[in-house]
C-alpha positions in Angstrom: -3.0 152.8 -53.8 -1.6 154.8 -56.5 1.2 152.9 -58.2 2.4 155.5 -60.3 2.9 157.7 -57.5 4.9 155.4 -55.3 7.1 154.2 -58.1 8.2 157.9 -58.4 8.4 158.2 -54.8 10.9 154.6 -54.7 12.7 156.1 -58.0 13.3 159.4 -57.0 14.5 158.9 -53.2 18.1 160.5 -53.6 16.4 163.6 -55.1 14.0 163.7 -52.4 16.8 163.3 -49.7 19.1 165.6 -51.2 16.0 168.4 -50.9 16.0 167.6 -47.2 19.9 167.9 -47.1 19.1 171.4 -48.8 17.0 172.4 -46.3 19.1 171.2 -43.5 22.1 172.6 -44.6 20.5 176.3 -43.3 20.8 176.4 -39.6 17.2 177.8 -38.6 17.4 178.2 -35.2 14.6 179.8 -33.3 16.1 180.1 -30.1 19.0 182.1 -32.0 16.8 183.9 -35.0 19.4 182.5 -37.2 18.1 181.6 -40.5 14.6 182.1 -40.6 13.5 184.5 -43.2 15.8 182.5 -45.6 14.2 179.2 -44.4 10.8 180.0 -44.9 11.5 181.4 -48.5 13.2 177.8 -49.5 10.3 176.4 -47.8 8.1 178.7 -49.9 9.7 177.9 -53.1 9.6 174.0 -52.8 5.7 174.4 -51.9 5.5 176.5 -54.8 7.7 174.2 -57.5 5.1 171.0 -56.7 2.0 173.4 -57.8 0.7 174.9 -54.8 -0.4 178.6 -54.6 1.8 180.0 -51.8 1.9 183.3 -49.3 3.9 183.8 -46.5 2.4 185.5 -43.5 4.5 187.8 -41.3 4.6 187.9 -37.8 5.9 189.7 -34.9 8.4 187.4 -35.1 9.3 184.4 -38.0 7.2 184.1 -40.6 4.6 181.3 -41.2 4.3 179.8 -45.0 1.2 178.5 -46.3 0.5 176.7 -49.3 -2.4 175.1 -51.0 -4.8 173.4 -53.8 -8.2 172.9 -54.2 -9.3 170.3 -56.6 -12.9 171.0 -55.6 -12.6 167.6 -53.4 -15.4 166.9 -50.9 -12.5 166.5 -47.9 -9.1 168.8 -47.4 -6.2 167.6 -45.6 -4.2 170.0 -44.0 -0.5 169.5 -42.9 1.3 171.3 -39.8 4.7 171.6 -40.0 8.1 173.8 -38.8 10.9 174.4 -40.6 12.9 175.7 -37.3 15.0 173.6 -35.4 16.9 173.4 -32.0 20.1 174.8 -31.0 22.9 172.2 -31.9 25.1 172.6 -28.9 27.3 171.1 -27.9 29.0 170.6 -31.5 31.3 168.3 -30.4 29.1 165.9 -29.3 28.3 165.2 -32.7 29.8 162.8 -35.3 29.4 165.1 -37.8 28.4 168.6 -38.9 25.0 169.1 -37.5 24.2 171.2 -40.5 25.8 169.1 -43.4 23.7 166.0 -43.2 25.2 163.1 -43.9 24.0 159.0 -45.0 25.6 156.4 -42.5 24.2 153.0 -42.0 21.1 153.8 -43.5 20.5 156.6 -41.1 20.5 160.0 -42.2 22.2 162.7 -39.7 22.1 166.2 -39.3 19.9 168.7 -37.1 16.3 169.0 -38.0 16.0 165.7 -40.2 13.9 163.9 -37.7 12.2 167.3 -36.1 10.5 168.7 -38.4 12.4 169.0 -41.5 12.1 165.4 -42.8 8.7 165.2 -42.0 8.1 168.9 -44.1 9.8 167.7 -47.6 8.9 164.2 -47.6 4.7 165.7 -47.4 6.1 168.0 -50.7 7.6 165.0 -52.5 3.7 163.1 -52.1 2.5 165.9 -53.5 5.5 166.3 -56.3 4.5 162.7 -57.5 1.4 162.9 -57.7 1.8 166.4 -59.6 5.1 164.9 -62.1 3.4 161.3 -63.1 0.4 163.6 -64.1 -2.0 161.8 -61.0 -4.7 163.4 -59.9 -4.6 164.3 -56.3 -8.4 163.1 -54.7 -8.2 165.3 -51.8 -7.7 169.2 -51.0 -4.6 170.1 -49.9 -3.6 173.1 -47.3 0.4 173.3 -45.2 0.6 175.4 -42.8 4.7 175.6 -42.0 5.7 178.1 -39.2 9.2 178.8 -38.0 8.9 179.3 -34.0 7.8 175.8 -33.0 11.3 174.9 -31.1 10.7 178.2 -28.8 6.8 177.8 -28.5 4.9 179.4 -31.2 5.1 182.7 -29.6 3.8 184.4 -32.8 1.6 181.3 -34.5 -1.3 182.8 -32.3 -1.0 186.1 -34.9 -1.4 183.4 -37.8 -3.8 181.5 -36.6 -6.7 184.3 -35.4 -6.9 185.7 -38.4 -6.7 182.6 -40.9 -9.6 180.3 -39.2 -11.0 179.5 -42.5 -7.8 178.2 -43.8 -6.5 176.5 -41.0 -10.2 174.7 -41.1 -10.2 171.6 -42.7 -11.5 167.4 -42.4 -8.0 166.2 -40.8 -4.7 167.1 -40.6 -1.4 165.3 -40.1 1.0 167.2 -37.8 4.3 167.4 -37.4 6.0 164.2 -35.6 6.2 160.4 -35.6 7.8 157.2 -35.9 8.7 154.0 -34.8 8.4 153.3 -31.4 11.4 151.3 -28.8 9.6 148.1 -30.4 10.0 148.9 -33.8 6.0 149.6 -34.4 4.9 152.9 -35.5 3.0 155.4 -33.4 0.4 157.8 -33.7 -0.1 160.5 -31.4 -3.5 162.5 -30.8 -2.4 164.4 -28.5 -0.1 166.8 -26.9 0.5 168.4 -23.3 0.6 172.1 -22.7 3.5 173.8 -21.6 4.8 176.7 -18.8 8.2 177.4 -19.1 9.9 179.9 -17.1 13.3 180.9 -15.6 14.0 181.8 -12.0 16.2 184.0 -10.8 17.9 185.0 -7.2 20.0 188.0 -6.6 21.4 188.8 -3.7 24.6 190.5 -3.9 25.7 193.3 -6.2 28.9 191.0 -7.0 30.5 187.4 -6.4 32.6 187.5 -2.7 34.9 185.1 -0.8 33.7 182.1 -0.3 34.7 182.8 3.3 32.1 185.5 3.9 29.3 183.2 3.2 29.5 182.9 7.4 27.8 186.3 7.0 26.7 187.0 3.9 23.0 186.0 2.1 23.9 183.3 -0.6 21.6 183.2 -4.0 22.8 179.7 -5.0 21.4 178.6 -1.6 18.3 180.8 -1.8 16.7 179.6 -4.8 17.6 175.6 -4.0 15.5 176.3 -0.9 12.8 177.8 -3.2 12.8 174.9 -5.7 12.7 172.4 -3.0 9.3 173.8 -1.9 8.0 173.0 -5.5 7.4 169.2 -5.4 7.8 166.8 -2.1 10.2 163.8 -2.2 7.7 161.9 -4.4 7.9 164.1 -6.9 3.9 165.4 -6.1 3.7 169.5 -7.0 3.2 171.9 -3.7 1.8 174.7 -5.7 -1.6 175.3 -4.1 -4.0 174.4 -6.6 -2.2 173.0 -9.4 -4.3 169.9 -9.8 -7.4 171.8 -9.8 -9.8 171.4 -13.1 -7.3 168.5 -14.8 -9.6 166.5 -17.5 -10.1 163.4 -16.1 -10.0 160.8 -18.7 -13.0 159.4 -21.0 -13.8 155.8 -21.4 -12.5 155.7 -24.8 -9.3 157.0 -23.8 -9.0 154.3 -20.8 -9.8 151.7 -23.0 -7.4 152.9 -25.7 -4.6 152.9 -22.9 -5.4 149.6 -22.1 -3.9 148.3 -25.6 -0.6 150.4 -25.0 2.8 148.3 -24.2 5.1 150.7 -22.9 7.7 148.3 -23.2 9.3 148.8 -19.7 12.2 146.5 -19.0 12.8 148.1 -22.8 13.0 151.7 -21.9 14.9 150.6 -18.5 17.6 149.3 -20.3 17.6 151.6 -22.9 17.5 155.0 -20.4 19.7 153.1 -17.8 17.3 152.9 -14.7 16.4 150.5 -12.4 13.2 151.5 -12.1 10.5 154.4 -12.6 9.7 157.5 -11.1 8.2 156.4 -7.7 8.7 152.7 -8.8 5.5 153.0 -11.0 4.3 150.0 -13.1 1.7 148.8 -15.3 -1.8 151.2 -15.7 -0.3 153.8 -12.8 3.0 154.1 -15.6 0.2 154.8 -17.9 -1.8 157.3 -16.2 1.3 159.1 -15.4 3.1 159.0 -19.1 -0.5 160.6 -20.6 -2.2 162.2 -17.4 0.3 163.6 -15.2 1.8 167.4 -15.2 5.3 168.2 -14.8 7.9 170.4 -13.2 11.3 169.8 -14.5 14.6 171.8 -13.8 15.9 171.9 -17.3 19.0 173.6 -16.0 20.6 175.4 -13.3 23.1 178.1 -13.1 25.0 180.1 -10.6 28.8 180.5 -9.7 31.9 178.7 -11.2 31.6 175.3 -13.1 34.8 175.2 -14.6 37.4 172.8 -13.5 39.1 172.6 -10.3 38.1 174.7 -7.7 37.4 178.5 -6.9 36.1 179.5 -4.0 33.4 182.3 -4.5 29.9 182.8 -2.8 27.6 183.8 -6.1 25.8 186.9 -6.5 23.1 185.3 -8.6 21.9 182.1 -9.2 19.3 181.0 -12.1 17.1 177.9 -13.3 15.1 177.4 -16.0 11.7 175.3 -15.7 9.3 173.5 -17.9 6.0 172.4 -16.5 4.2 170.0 -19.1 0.2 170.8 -18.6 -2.8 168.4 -19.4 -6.1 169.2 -20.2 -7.7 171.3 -17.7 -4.6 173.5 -16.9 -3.8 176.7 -18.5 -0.4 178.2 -18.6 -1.6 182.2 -17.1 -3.1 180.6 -14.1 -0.1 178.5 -13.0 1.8 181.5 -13.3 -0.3 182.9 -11.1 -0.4 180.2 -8.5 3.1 180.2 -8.7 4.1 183.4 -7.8 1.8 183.3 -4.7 3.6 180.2 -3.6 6.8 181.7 -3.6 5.5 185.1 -2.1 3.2 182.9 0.7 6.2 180.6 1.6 8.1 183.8 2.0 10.3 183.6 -1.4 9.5 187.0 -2.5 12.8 187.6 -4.0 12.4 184.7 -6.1 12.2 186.4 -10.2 10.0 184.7 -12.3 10.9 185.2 -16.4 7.7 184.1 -18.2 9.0 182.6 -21.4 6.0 180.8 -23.0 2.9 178.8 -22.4 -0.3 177.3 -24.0 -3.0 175.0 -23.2 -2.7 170.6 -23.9 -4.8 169.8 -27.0 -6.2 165.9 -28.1 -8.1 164.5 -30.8 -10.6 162.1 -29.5 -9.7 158.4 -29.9 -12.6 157.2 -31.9 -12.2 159.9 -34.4 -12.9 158.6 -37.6 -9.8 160.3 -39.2 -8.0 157.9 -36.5 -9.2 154.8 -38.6 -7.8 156.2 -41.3 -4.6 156.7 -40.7 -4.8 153.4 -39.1 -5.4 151.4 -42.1 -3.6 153.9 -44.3 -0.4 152.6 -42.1 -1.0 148.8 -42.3 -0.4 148.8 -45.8 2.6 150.5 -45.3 4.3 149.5 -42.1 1.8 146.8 -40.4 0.8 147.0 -36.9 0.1 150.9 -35.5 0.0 151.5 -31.6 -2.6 154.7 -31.2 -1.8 157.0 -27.8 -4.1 159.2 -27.3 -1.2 162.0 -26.4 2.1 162.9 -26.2 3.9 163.8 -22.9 5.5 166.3 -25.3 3.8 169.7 -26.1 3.2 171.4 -29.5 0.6 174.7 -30.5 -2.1 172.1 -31.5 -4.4 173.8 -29.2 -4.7 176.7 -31.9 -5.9 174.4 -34.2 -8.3 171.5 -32.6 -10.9 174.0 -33.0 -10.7 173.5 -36.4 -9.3 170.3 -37.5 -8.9 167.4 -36.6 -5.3 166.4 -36.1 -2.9 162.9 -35.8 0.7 163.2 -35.5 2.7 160.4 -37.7 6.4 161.1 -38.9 9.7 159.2 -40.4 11.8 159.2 -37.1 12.0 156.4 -34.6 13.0 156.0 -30.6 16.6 156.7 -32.0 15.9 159.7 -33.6 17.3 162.0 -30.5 15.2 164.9 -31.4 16.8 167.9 -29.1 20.0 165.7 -28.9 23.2 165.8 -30.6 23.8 163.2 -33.8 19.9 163.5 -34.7 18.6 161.1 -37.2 16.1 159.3 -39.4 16.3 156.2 -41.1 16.2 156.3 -44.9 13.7 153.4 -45.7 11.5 154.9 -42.6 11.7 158.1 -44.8 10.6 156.5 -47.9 8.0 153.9 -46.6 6.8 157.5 -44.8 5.8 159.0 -47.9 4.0 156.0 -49.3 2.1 155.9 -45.9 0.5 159.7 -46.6 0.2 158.5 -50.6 -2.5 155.8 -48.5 -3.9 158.4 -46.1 -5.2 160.6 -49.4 -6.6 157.3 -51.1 -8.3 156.7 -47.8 -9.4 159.8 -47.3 -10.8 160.4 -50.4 -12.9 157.7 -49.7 -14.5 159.3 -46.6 
């Protein structure tokens, strides 16, 4: 590996971190269009400062940066990243600012350093050492960095059909990663789809005494019924047709499975649960973590939650769903299916707010981009577990046409992506860098 570049890497750590403390400090929230345009133009600059040519592509909606070089390399390696991040509510769950990160314990907090911003400088800072100890770099080089990830891409698809060439390359490393529950880091080939959508009952032009409810329709009511026809008491979905055309899975990826600890008295302890959905174990826990849709309530809404009581009967109630999707399933046809199972079981009244959707995307398993990034990782962090995808979802569907992706990153099962007091640890974040310094050498190779 190049020495040269790592000692820069190991030498120059606090200037690397206080570039991701930089970029942290601007709260970039999707959900909120806070932030973005002045994100993406930091972003830009810091592609720009370590030698790549740069443009930034607008979109209906934030834009998307882009930054290459081309050595004249026979392979290109592409990196996906996002320099958005999720709401950080409720602040006062948090230790500390969410958007003044701050070193404790050899953790690094603040929001985004684990999704996706830590992941997006430390790829620069390869590419700064190997530009500022004067190395050549072996491979080709493309980022693509949008800024909608945290609310689904909604305007990547704008990017990405008219920029098929550059989005083409040998491999690609996208966004996430870390260390798994055991300590051993993960790579991830794969990720589910995703249909999210909010319901919404109305039946009364106003909130009434609770005392009329003897004779008046109630919404809260109304839509509980509605979601309880969604899934039965084992947690199976009741939409007709919903399983219909899932990807059953290859040999490869059964024997690839096979290999997987999921560490389950672990992750008991650790979540607090006695046991598993449906008391799965062993290869049906498996089948289920990589193979099985979803459809979660991610939240429901409807009359007073403050404290103490108040007796009202609610005008409206609300809920907001996420149904993960595997191969097979596409987000237009469940929305389909599930208006006609509210309408055929008589919920008519039942709103349904589309809010985004796309397909589940994987990299096969015997890939030879896989091995790479396999070996690249055991001279960095040792052992590697390989799943061949995430229950998590992410837009790599507009790109597997294209390039073959693997997702590695700096965080670790502690991380609490989404979650108040989100972190990294430092020497994850270092040894990170060194790991893609080994996935060019490898590469180049190839």
């Amino acid at each position: 590996m190049h020495e040269s570049v790592t000692k820069f890497i190991d030498d120059n750590l606090d200037n690397s971190i206080e570039d991701l403390k930089i970029l942290c400090r601007i709260p970039s929230v999707a959900a909120k269009n806070e932030g973005l345009e002045e994100t993406s133009s930091l972003v830009e600059k810091m592609l720009k400062d370590v030698g790549l040519e740069t443009k930034v592509h607008e979109t209906s909606g934030a834009p998307v940066v882009t930054g290459w070089i081309d050595v004249g390399a026979k392979r290109t390696l592409l990196f996906y990243n996002h320099y958005d991040v999720q709401p950080a509510e409720p602040f006062d769950l948090w230790d500390s600012h969410p958007f003044e990160p701050e070193i404790r314990n050899g953790r690094l907090y603040g929001r985004g350093v684990a999704d996706n911003k830590g992941d997006t400088i430390y790829r620069i800072w390869v590419l700064k050492a190997f530009k500022e100890t004067g190395t050549d770099l072996p491979v080709n080089i493309k980022f693509v960095v949008e800024g909608e990830e945290e609310i689904g891409s909604v305007n990547l698809p704008e990017y990405t059909e008219k920029n098929t060439d550059f989005i083409t390359a040998d491999a690609g490393i996208w966004e996430f990663g870390g260390a798994g529950i055991d300590g051993i880091q993960e790579a991830w080939l794969g990720l589910k789809g995703i249909f999210f959508v909010e319901l919404e009952v109305e039946r009364l032009v106003r909130d009434v005494h609770s005392s009329t409810a003897c004779v008046f329709p109630a919404a809260a009511s109304r839509l509980v019924w509605a979601l309880n026809s969604i899934k039965d008491g084992n947690s199976r979905i009741l939409i007709d047709g919903f399983y219909d055309g899932i990807k059953p899975f290859t040999d490869a990826e059964i024997e690839a499975m096979k290999k997987i600890d999921l560490h389950e008295d672990l992750q008991k302890k650790e979540y607090g649960i006695d046991e598993f959905l449906n008391g799965m174990t062993g290869d049906e826990l498996k089948k289920a973590y990589y193979g099985d849709p979803t459809a979660n309530i991610c939240g429901l809404t409807s009359g007073y939650q403050g404290k103490g009581s108040m007796t009202v009967l609610p005008a409206k109630a609300s809920c907001k769903i996420d149904f993960r999707l595997v191969e097979g399933m596409h987000p237009d046809d469940i929305h389909k299916k599930l208006r006609k199972h509210f309408d055929d079981n008589g919920f008519t009244d039942v709103k349904i707010t589309y809010f985004e959707g796309y397909p589940a995307a994987k990299t096969p398993v015997d890939h030879p981009f896989v091995k790479i990034v396999e070996r690249a990782n055991q001279s960095v962090f040792g052992e590697m577990k390989i799943h061949m995808t995430s229950p998590g979802s992410g837009p790599l569907y507009l790109f597997n046409k294209y390039v073959p992706m693997v997702s590695i990153g700096c965080g670790d099962h502690l991380s609490k992506a989404h979650s108040p007091n989100e972190s990294i640890v430092v020497e994850n974040y270092r040894k990170a860098m060194h790991r893609i310094v080994a996935v060019i050498d490898e590469m180049s190779r190839w």
